[in-house]
VODRENRO-373907 format. One record per residue (C-alpha): residue in three letters; residue number from 1; x, y, z. Coordinates in steps of 0.1 Angstrom, whole numbers. Example, Ala and Ser with C-alpha at 12.3 -4.5 7.8 and 13.67 -1.06 7.14 Angstrom:
BEGIN
rest_nr_east_north_up
ALA_1_123_-45_78
SER_2_137_-11_71
This chain:
BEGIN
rest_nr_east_north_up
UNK_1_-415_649_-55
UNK_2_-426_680_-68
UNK_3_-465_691_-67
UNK_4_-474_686_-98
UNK_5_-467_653_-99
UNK_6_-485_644_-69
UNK_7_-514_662_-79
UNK_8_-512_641_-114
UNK_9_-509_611_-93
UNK_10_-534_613_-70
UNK_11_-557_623_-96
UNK_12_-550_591_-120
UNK_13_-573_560_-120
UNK_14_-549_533_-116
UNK_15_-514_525_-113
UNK_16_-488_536_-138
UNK_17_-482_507_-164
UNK_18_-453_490_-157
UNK_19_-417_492_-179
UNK_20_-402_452_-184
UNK_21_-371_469_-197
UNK_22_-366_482_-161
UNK_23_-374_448_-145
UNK_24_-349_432_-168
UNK_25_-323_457_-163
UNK_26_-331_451_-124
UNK_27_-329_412_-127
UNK_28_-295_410_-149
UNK_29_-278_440_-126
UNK_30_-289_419_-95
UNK_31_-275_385_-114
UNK_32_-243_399_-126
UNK_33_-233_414_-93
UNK_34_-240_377_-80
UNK_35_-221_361_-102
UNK_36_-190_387_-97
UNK_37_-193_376_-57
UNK_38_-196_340_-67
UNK_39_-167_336_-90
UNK_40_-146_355_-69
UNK_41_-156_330_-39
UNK_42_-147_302_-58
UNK_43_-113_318_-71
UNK_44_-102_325_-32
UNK_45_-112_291_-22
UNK_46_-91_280_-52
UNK_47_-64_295_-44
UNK_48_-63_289_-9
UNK_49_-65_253_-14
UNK_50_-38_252_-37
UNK_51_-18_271_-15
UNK_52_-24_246_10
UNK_53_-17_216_-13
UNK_54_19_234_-24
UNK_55_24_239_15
UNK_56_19_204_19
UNK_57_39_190_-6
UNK_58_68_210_1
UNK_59_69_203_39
UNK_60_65_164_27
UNK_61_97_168_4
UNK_62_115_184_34
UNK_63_106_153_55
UNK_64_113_130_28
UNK_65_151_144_25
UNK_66_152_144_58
UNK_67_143_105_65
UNK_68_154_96_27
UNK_69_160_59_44
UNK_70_130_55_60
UNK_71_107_67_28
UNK_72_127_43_6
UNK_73_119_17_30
UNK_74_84_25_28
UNK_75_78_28_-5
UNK_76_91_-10_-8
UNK_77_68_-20_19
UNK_78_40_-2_2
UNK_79_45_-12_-32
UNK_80_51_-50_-19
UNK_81_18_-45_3
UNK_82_-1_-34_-32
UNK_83_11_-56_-55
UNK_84_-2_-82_-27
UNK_85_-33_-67_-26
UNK_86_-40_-67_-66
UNK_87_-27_-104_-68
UNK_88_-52_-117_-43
UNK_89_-78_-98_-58
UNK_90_-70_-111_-91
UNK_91_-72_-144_-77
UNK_92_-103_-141_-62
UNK_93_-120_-131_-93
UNK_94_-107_-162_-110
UNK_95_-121_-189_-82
UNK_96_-151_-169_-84
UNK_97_-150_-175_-121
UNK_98_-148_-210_-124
């Protein structure tokens, strides 16, 4: 700071008036650079969960070719196990509708 302008400043009755413009430009630099971090948070988190989804559904197609008779076998048991399930419930709703 040069001499002058402490000697102007010292000698001034109050503080200098203040710019919004500045403030602004502050605030939306401050905001952007937030929002840069942010989206690229949420883009690696993306990514890593979708490379652990593809991970996962690759190693289950391995195992699945692997035991091909013991998937089919479940699937049955599942889908017998379901259609079970939805039948009863049906049922249920009609006692509890008469």
């Amino acid at each position: 700071m040069s001499d002058d302008r402490l000697m102007r400043a010292m000698r001034a009755s109050g503080a200098p008036a203040r710019d919004p413009r500045f403030a602004l430009m502050v605030l939306e630099r401050t905001e952007k650079d937030r929002f840069r971090r942010a989206g690229l948070r949420a883009a690696l988190r993306g990514g890593g969960l979708a490379a652990a989804a593809a991970a996962g559904v690759f190693l289950l197609g391995i195992w699945a070719s692997a035991h091909s008779a013991s998937v089919t076998d479940g699937a049955i048991w599942t889908a017998g196990l379901v259609a079970t399930a939805w039948l009863a419930r049906g049922l249920a709703g009609r006692l509890r509708a008469s």
